[in-house]
KEKE-3310 file (N, C-alpha, C; in steps of 0.2 Angstrom, whole numbers, plus 5000, padded with zeros to 4 digits):
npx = (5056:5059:5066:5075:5078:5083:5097:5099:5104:5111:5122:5123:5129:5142:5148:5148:5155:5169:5180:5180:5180:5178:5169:5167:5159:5148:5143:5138:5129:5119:5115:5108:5097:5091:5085:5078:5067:5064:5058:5048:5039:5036:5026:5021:5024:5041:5053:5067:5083:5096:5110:5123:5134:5136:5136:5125:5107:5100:5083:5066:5053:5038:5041:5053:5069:5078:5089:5093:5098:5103:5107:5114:5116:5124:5132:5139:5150:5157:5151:5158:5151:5147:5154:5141:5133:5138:5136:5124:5121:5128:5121:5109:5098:5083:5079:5086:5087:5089:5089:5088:5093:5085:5086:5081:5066:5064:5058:5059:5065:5078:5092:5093:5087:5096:5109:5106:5106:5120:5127:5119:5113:5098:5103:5108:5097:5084:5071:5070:5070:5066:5068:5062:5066:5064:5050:5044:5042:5038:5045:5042:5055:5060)
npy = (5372:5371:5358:5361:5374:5376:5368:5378:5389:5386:5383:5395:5400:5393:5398:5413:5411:5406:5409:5405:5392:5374:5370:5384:5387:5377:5381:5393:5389:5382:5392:5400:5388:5389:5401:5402:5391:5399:5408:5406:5401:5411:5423:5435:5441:5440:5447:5441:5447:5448:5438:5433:5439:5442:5436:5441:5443:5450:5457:5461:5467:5470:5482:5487:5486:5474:5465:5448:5437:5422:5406:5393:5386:5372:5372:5385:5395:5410:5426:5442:5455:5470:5472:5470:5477:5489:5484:5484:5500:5502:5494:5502:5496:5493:5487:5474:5455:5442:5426:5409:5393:5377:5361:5351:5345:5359:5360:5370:5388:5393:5390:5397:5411:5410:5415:5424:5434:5434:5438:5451:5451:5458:5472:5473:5469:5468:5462:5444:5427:5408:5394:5382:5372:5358:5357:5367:5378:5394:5406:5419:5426:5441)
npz = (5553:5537:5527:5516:5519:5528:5526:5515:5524:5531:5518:5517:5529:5530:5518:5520:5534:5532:5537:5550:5562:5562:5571:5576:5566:5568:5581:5576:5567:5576:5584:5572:5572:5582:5585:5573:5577:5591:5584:5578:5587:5596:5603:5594:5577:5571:5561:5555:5554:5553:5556:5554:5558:5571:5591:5594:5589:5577:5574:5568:5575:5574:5567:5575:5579:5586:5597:5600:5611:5614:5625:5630:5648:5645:5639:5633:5634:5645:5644:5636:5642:5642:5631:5622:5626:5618:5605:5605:5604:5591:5583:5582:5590:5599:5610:5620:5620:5633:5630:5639:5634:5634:5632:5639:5648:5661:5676:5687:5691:5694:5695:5681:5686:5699:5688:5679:5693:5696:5685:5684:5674:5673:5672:5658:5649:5639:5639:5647:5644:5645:5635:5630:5620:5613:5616:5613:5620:5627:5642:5651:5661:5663)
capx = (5060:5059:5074:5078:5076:5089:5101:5100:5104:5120:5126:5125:5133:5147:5153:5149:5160:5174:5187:5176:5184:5172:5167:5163:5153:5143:5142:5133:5122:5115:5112:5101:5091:5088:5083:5073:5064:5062:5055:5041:5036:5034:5016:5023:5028:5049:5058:5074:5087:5105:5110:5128:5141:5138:5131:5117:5105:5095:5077:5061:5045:5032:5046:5056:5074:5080:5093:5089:5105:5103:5112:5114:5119:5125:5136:5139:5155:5154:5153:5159:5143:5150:5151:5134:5130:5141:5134:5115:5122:5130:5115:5102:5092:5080:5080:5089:5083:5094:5084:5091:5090:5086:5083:5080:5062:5065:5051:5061:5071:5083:5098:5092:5088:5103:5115:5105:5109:5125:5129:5117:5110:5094:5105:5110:5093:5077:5067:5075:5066:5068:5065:5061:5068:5060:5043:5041:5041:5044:5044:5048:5058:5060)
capy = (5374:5363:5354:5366:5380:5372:5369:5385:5394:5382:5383:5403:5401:5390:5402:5415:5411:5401:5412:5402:5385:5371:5370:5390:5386:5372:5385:5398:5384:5379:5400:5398:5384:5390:5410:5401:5390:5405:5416:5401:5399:5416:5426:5441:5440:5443:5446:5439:5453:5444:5431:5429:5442:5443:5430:5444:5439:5455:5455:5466:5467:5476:5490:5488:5483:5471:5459:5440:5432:5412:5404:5387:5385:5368:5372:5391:5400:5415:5433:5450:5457:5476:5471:5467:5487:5494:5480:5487:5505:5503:5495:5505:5491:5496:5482:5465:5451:5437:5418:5403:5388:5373:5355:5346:5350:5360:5363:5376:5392:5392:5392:5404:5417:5414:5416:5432:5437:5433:5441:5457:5453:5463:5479:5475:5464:5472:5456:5439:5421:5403:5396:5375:5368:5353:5358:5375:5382:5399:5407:5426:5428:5449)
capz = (5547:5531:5526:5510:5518:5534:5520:5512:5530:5531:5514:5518:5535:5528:5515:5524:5539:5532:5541:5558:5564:5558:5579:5575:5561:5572:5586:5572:5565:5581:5584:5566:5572:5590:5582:5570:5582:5593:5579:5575:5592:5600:5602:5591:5571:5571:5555:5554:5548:5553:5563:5554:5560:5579:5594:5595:5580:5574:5570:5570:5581:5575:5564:5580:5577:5593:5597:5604:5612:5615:5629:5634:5652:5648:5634:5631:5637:5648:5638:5639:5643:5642:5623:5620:5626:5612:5599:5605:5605:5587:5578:5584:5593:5602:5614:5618:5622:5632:5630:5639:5627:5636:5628:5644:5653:5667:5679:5689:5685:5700:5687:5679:5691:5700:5683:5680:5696:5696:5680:5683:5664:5670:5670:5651:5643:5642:5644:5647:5645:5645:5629:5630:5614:5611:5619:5609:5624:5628:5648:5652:5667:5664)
cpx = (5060:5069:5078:5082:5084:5097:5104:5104:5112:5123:5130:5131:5142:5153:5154:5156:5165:5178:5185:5182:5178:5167:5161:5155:5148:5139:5136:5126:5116:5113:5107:5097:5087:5082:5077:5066:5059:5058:5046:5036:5033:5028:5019:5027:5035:5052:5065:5081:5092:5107:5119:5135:5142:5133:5127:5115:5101:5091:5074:5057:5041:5036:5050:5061:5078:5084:5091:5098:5104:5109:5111:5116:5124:5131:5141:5146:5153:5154:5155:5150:5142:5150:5145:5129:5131:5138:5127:5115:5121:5126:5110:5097:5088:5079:5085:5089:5088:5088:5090:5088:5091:5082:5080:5072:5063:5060:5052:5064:5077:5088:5096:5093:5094:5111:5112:5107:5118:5131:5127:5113:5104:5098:5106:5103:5088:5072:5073:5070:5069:5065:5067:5062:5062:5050:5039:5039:5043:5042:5048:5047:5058:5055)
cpy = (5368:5363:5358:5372:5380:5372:5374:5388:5390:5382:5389:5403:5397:5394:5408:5419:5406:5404:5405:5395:5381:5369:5378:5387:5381:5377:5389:5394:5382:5386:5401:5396:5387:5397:5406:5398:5395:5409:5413:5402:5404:5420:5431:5437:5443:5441:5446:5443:5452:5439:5428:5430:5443:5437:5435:5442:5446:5454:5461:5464:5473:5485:5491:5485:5481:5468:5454:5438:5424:5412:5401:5385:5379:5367:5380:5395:5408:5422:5441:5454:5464:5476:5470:5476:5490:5491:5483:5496:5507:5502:5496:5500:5496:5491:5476:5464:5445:5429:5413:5398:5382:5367:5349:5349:5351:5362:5368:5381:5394:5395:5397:5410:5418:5416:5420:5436:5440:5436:5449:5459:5457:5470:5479:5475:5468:5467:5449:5431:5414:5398:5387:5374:5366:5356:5363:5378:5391:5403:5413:5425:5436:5449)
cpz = (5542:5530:5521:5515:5523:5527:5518:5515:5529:5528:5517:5525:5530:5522:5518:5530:5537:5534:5548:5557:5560:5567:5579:5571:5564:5576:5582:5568:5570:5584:5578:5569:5578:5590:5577:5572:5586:5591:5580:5583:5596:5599:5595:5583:5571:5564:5556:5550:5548:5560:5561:5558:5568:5582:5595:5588:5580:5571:5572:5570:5577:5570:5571:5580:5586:5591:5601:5604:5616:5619:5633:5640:5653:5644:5631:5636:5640:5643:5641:5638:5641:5634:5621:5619:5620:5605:5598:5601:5595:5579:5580:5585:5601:5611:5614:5622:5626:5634:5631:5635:5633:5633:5633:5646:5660:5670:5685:5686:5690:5698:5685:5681:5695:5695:5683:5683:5697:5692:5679:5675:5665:5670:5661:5647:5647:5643:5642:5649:5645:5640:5630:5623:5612:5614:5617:5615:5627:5637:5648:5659:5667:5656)
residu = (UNK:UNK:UNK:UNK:UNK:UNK:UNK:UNK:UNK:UNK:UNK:UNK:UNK:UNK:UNK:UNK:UNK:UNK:UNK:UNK:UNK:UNK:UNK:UNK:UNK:UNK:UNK:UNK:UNK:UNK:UNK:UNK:UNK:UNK:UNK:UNK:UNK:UNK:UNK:UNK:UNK:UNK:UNK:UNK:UNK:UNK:UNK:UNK:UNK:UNK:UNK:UNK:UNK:UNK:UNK:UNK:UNK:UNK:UNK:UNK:UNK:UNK:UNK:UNK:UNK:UNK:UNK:UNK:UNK:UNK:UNK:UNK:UNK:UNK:UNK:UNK:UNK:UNK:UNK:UNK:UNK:UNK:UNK:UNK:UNK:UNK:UNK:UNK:UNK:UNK:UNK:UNK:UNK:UNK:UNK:UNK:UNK:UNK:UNK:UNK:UNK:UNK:UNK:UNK:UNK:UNK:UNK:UNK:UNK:UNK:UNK:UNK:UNK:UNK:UNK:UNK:UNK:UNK:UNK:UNK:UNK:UNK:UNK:UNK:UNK:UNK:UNK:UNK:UNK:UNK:UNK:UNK:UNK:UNK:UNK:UNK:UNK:UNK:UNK:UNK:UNK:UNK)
# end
């Protein structure tokens, strides 16, 4: 992402979300860059259609309106998951997506697979991957 364009996305956030804390506002800047990443990296062209008002970000595949949720194991609080249904339900997505973000290279998915389990996300997420930061990597798990 160029540095304008980074900018741009922040000012937006900033006004935006000035009800947020300034912690929020970091929280939603770092869901920007991780979507934005994600978008650049992945085999398939994804238009960006919102990323402000909820931690699902909406975009479209192919004329196909999905949700992408990021989540850090090493820094992310747990979620109402049960909320995520009513959010998919309410904007007509057609899918969603849950992508762990990791900045570390990890050459297992251990973690992963056992928070999946543990949380049941294949009942909620229609596919589910592990999406290497730094390394533009992306790995589907489901």
């Amino acid at each position: 992402m160029e540095l304008a364009v980074f900018q741009e996305l922040t000012e937006e956030i900033t006004s935006e979300c000035f009800y947020m804390t300034e912690s929020q506002q970091e929280e939603k800047i770092i869901q920007m860059i991780d979507l934005h990443h994600f978008a650049e990296c992945y085999h398939s062209d994804i238009r960006i259609l919102n990323y402000i008002k909820h931690p699902i970000n909406t975009v479209e595949e192919n004329g196909i309106r999905k949700g992408i949720l990021f989540y850090n194991l090493k820094h992310s609080a747990p979620f109402d998951w049960n909320a995520f249904e009513e959010y998919k339900r309410r904007n007509l997505l057609k899918e969603v997506w849950f992508v762990f973000v990791e900045e570390d290279a990890v050459s297992d998915t251990f973690r992963h697979t056992d928070f999946i389990i543990e949380n049941s996300l294949e009942i909620f997420y229609d596919k589910i991957f592990v999406f290497h930061f730094f390394q533009s990597v992306i790995h589907t798990l489901k």
